[in-house]
C-alpha positions as CSV (number, residue, x, y, z in Angstrom):
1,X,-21.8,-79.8,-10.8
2,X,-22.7,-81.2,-7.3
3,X,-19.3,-80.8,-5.4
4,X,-19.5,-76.8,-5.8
5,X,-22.8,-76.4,-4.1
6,X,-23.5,-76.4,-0.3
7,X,-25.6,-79.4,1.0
8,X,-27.7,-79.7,3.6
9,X,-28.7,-83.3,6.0
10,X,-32.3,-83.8,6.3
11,X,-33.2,-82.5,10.0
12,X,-35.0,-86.4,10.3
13,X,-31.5,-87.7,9.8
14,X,-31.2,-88.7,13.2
15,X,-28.3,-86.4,13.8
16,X,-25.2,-88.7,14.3
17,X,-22.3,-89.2,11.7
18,X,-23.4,-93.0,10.8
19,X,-27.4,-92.6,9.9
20,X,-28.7,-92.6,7.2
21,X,-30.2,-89.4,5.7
22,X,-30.4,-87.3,2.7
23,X,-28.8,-84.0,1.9
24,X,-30.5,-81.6,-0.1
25,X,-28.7,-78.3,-1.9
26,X,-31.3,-75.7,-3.2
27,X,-30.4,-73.2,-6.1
28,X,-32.5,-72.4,-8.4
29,X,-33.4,-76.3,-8.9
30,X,-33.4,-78.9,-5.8
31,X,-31.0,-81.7,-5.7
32,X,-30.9,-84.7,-3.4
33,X,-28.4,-87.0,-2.9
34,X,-27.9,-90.0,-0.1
35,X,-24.9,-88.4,2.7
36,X,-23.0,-91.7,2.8
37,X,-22.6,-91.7,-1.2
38,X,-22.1,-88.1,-2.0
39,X,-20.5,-89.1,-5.2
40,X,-23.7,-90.9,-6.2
41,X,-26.7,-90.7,-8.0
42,X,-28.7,-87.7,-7.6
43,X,-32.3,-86.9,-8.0
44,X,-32.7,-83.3,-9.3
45,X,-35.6,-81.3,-9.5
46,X,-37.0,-78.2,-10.9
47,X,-38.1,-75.0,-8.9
48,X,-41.7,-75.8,-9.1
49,X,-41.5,-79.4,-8.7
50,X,-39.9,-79.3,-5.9
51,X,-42.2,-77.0,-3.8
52,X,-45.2,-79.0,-5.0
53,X,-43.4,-81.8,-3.1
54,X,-42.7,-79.9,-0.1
55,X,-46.3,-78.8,-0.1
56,X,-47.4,-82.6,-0.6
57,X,-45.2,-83.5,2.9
């Protein structure tokens, strides 16, 4: 399910191959995943919730 959908690094990432960051791929649900384990857990959530996170930050 992940592997098919493009992912995005965090733009606080720090910008160089070895930090640590998150990647983020939006559809119509949000999914987050640590870059240096992209076969991982991942934290998934819905439309809604994830925009009343964003609005939170």
């Amino acid at each position: 399910m992940t592997q098919e959908r493009a992912w995005r690094k965090s733009s606080y990432s720090g910008g160089t191959e070895d930090s640590n960051c998150v990647e983020v791929s939006l559809a119509q649900d949000a999914l987050v995943r640590d870059s240096k384990n992209a076969s991982g857990d991942v934290l998934a959530f819905s439309g809604p919730a994830w925009r009343a996170l964003i609005s939170w930050l």
